[in-house]
GUVO-90237 format. One record per atom (N, C-alpha, C): residue number from 1; residue in one letter; x, y, z. Coordinates in Angstrom, 2 decimals. Last residue first. Example, Ala and Ser with C-alpha at 12.3 -4.5 7.8 and 13.67 -1.06 7.14 Angstrom:
2
<atom seq="2" type="S" c1="12.85" c2="-2.25" c3="7.08"/>
<atom seq="2" type="S" c1="13.67" c2="-1.06" c3="7.14"/>
<atom seq="2" type="S" c1="12.90" c2="0.03" c3="7.87"/>
<atom seq="1" type="A" c1="13.19" c2="-5.69" c3="7.80"/>
<atom seq="1" type="A" c1="12.30" c2="-4.50" c3="7.80"/>
<atom seq="1" type="A" c1="13.20" c2="-3.30" c3="7.80"/>
% end
This chain:
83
<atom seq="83" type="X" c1="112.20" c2="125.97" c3="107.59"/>
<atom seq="83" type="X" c1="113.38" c2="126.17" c3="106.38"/>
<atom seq="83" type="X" c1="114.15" c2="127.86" c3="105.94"/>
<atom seq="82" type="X" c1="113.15" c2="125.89" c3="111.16"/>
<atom seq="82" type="X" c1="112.83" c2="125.84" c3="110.00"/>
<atom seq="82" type="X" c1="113.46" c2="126.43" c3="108.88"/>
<atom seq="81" type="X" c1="113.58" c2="122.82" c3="113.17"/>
<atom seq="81" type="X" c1="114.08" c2="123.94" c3="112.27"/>
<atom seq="81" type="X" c1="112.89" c2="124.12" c3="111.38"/>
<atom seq="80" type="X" c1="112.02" c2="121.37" c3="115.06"/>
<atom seq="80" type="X" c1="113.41" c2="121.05" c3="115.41"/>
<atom seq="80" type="X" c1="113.80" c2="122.44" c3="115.00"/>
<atom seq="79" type="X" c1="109.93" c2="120.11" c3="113.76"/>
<atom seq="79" type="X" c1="110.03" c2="121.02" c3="114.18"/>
<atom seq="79" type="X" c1="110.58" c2="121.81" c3="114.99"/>
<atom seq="78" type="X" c1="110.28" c2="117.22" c3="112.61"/>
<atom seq="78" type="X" c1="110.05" c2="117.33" c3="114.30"/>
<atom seq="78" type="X" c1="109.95" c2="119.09" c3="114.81"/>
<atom seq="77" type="X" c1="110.60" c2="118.59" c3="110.12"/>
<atom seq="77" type="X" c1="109.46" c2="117.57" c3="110.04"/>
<atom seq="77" type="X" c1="109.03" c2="117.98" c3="111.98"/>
<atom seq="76" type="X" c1="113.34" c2="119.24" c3="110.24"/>
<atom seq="76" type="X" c1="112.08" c2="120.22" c3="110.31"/>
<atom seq="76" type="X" c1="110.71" c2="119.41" c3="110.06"/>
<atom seq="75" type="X" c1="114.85" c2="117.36" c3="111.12"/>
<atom seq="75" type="X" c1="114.75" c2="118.22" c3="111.84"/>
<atom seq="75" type="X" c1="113.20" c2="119.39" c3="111.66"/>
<atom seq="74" type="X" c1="114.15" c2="115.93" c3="108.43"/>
<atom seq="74" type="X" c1="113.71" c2="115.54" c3="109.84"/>
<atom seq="74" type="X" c1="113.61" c2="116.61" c3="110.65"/>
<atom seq="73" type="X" c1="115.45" c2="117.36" c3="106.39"/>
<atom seq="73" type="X" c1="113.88" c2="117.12" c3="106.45"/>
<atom seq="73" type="X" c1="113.54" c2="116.52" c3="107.63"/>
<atom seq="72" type="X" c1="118.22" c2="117.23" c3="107.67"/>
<atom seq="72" type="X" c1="117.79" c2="118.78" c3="107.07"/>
<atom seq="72" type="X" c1="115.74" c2="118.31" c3="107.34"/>
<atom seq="71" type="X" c1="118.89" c2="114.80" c3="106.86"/>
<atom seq="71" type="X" c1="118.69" c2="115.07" c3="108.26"/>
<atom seq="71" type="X" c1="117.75" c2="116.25" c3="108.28"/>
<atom seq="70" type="X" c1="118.44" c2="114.24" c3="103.97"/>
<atom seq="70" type="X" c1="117.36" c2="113.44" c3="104.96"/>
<atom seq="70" type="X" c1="117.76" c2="114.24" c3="106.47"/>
<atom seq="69" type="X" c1="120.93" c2="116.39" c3="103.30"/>
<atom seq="69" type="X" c1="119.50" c2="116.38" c3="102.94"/>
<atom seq="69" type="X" c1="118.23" c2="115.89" c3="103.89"/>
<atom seq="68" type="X" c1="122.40" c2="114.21" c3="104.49"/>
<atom seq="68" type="X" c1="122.31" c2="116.00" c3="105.45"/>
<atom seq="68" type="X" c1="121.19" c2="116.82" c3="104.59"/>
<atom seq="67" type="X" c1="122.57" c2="112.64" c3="102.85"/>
<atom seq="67" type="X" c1="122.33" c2="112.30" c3="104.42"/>
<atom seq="67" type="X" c1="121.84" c2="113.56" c3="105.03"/>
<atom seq="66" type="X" c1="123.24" c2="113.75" c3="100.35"/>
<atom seq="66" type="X" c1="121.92" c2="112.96" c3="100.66"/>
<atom seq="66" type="X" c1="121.50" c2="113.03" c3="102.07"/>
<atom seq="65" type="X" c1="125.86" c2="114.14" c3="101.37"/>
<atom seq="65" type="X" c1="124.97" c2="115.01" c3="100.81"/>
<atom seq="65" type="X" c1="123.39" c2="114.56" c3="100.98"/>
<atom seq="64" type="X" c1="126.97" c2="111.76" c3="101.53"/>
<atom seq="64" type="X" c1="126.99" c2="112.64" c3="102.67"/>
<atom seq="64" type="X" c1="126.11" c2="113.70" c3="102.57"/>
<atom seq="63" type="X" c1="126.75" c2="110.17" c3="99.03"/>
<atom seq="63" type="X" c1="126.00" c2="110.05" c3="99.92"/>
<atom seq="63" type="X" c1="125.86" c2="111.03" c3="101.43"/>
<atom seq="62" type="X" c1="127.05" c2="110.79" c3="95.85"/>
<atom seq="62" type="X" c1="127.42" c2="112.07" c3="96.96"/>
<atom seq="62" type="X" c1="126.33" c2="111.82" c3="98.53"/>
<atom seq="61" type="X" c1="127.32" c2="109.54" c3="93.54"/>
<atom seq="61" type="X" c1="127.65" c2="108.52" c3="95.09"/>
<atom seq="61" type="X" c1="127.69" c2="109.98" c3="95.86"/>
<atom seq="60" type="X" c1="126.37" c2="110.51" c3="91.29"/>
<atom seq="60" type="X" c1="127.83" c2="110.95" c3="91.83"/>
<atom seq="60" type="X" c1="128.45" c2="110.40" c3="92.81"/>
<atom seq="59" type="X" c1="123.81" c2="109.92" c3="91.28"/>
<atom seq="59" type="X" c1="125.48" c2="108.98" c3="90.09"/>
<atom seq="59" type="X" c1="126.52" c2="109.57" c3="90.73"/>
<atom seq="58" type="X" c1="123.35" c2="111.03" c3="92.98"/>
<atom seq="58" type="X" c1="123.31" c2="109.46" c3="93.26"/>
<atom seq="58" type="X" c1="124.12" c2="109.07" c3="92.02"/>
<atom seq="57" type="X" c1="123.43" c2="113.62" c3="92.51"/>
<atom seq="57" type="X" c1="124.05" c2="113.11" c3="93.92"/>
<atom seq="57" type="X" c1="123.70" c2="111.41" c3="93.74"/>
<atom seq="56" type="X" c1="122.12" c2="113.68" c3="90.09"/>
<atom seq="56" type="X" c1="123.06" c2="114.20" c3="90.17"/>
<atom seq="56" type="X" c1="123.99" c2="113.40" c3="91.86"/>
<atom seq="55" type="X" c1="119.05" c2="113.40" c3="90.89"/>
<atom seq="55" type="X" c1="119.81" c2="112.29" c3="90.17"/>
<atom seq="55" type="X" c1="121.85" c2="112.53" c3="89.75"/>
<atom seq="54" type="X" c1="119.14" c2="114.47" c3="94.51"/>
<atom seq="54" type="X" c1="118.68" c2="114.72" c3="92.99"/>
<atom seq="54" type="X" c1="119.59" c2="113.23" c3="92.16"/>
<atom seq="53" type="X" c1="116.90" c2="113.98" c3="97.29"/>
<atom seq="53" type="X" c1="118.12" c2="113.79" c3="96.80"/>
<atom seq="53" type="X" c1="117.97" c2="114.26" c3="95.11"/>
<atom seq="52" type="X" c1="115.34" c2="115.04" c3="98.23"/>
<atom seq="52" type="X" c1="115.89" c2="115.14" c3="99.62"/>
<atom seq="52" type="X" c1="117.42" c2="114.56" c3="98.50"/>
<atom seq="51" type="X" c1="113.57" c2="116.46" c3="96.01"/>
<atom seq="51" type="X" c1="113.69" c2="117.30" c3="97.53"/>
<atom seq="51" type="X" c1="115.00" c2="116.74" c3="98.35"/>
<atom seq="50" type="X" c1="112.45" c2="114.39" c3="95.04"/>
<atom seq="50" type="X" c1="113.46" c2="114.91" c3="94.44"/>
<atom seq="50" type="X" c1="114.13" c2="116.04" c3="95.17"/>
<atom seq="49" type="X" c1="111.00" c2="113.68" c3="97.39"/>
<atom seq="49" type="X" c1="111.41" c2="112.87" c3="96.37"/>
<atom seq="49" type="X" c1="112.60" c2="113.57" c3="96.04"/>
<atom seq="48" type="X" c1="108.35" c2="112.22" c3="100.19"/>
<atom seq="48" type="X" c1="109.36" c2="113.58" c3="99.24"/>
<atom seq="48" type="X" c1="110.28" c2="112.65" c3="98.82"/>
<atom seq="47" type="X" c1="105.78" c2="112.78" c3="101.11"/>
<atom seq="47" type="X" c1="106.67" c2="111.70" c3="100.26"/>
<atom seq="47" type="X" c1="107.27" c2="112.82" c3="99.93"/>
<atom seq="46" type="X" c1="104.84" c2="113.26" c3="104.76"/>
<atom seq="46" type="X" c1="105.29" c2="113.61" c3="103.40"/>
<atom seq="46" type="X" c1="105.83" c2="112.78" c3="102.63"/>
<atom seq="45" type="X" c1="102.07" c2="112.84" c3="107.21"/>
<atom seq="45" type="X" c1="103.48" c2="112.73" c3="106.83"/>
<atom seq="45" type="X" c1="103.97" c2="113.43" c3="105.22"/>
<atom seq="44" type="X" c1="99.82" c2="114.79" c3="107.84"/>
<atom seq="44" type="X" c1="100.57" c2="113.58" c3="108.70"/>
<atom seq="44" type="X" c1="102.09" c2="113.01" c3="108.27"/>
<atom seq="43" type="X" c1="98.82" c2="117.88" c3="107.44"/>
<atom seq="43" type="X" c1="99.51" c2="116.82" c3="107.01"/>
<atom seq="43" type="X" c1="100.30" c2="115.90" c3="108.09"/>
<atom seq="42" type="X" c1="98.30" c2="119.98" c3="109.08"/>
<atom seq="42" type="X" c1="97.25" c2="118.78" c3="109.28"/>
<atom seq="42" type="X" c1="98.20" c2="117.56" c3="108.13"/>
<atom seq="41" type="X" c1="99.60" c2="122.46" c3="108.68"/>
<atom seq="41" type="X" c1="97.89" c2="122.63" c3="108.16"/>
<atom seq="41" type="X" c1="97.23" c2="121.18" c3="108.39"/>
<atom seq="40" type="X" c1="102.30" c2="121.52" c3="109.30"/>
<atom seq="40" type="X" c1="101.26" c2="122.57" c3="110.30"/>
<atom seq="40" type="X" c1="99.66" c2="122.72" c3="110.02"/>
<atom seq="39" type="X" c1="103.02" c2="119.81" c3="107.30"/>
<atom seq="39" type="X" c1="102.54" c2="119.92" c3="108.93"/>
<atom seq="39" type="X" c1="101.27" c2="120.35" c3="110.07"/>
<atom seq="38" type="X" c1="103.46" c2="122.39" c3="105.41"/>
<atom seq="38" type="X" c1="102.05" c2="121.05" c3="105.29"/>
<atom seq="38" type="X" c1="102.32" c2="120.63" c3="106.82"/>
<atom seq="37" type="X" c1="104.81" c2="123.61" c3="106.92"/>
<atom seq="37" type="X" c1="103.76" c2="124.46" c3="106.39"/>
<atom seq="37" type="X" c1="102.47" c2="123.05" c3="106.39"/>
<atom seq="36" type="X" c1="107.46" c2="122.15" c3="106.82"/>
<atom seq="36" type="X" c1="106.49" c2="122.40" c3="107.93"/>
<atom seq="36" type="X" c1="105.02" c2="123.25" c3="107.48"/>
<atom seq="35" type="X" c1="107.27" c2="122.00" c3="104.01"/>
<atom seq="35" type="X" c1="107.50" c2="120.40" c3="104.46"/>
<atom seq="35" type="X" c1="106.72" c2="121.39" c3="105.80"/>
<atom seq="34" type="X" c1="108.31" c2="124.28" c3="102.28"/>
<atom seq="34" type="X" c1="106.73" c2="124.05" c3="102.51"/>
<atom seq="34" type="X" c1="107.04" c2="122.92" c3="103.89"/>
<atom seq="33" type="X" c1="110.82" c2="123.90" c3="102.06"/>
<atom seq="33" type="X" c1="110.95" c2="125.28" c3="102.25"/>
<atom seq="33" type="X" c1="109.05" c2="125.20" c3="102.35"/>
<atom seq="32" type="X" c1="112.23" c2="121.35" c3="101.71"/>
<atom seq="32" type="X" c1="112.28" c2="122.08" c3="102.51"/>
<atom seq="32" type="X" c1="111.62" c2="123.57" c3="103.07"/>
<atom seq="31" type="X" c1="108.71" c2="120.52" c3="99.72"/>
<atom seq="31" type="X" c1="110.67" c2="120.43" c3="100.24"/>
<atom seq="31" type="X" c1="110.93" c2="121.04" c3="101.47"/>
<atom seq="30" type="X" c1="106.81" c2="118.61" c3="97.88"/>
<atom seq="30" type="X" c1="106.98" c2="118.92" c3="99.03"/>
<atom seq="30" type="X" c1="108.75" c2="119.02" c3="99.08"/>
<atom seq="29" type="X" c1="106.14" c2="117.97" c3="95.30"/>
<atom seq="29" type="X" c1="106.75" c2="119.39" c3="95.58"/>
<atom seq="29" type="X" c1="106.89" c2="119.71" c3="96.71"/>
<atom seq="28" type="X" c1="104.85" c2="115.47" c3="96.30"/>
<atom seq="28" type="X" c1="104.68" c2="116.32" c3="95.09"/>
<atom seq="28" type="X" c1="105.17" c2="117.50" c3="95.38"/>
<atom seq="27" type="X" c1="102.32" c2="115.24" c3="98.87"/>
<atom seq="27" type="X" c1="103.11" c2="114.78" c3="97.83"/>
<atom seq="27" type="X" c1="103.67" c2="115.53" c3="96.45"/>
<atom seq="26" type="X" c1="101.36" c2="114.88" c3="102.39"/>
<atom seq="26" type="X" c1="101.50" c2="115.82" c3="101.25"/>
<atom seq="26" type="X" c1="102.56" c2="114.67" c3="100.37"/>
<atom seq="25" type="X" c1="98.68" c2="113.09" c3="103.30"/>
<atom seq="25" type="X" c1="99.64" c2="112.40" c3="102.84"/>
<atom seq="25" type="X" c1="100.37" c2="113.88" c3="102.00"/>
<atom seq="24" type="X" c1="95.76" c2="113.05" c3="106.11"/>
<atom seq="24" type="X" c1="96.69" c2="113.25" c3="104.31"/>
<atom seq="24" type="X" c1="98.28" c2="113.05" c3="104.71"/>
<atom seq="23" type="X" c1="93.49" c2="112.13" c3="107.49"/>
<atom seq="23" type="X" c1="94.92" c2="111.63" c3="107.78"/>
<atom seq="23" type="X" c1="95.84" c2="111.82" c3="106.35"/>
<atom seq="22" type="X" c1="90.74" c2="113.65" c3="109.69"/>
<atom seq="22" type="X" c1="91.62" c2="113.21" c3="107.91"/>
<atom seq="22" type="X" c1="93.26" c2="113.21" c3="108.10"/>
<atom seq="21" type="X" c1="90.18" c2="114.30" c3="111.62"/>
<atom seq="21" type="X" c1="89.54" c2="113.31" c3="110.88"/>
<atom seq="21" type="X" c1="90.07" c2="112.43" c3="109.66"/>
<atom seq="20" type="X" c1="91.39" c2="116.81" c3="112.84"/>
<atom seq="20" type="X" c1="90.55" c2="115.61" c3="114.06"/>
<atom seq="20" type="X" c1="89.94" c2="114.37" c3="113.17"/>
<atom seq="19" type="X" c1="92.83" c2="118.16" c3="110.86"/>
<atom seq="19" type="X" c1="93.27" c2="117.51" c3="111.64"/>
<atom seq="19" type="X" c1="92.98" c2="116.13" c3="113.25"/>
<atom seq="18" type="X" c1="90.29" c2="118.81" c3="109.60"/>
<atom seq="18" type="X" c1="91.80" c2="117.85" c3="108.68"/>
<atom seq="18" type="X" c1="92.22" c2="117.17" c3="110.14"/>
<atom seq="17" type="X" c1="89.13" c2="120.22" c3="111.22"/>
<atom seq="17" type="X" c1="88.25" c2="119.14" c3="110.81"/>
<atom seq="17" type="X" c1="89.48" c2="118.21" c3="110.08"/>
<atom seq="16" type="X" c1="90.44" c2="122.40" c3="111.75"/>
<atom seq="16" type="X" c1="90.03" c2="121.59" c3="113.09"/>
<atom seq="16" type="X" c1="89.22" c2="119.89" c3="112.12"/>
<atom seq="15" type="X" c1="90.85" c2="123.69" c3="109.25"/>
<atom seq="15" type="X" c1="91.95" c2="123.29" c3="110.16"/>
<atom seq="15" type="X" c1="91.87" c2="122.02" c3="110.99"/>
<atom seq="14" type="X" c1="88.92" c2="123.18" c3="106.32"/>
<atom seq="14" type="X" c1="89.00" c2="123.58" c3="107.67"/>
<atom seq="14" type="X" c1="89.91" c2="123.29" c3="108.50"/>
<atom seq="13" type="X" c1="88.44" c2="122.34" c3="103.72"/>
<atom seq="13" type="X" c1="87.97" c2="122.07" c3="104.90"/>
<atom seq="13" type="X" c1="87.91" c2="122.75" c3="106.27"/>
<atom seq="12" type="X" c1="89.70" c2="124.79" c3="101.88"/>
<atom seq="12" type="X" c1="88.18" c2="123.83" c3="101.79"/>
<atom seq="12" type="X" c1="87.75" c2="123.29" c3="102.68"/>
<atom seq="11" type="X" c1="91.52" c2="126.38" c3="103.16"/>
<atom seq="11" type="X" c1="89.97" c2="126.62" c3="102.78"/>
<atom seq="11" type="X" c1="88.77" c2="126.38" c3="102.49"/>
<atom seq="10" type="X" c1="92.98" c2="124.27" c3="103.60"/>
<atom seq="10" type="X" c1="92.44" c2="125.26" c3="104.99"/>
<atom seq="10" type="X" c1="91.10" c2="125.44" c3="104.10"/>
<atom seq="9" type="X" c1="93.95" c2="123.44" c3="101.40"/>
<atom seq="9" type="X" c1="93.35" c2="122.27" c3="102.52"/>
<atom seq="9" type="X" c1="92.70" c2="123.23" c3="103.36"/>
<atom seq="8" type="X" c1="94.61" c2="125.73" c3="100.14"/>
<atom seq="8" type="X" c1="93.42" c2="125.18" c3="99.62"/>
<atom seq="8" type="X" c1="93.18" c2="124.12" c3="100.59"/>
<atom seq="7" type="X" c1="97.04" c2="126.14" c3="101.52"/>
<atom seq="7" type="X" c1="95.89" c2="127.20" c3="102.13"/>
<atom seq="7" type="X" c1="94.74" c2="126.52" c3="101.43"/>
<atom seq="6" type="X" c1="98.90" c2="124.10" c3="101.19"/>
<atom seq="6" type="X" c1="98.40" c2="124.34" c3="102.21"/>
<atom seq="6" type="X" c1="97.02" c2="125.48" c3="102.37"/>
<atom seq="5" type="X" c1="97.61" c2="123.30" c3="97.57"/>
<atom seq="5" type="X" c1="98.85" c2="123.61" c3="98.72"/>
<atom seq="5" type="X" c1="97.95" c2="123.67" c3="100.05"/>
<atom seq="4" type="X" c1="96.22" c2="120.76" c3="95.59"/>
<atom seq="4" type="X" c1="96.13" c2="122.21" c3="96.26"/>
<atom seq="4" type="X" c1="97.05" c2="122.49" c3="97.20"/>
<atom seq="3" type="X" c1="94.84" c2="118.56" c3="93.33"/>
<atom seq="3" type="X" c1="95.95" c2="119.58" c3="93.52"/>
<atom seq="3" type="X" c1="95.40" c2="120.70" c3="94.08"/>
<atom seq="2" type="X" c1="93.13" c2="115.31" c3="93.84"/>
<atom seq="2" type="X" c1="92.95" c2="117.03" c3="94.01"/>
<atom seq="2" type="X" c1="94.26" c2="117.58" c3="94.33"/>
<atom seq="1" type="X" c1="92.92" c2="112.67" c3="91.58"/>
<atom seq="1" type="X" c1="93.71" c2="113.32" c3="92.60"/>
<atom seq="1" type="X" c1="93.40" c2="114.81" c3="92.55"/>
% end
């Protein structure tokens, strides 16, 4: 696996070439505060993890929290908001 943020996808490939050929996946530290950034450089979707909930809100049952977490990453996924 290659570790790089948004500007190492730019630099190595190229904007026009990620996005007319290559179908990535960001993973791994994706949150609110990158999630449109990878977007914007050609990422197709995101796994996000510890971003939308922590292990704290799920023993706690703090499902409203969670929810407005997952809304929070949509809106800015659709570019709705940003972070």
């Amino acid at each position: 696996m290659i570790r790089f943020g948004t500007g190492g996808w730019r630099a190595v490939i190229g904007d026009e070439f990620i996005k007319s050929n290559i179908r990535l996946l960001a993973v791994g530290g994706v949150d609110a505060k990158n999630l449109g950034s990878y977007l914007a450089a050609g990422a197709r979707g995101a796994g996000i993890g510890g971003s939308l909930f922590s292990r704290k809100q799920i023993a706690s049952h703090d499902w409203a929290a969670i929810t407005e977490n997952a809304k929070n990453l949509m809106r800015i996924a659709r570019g709705e908001e940003e972070a």
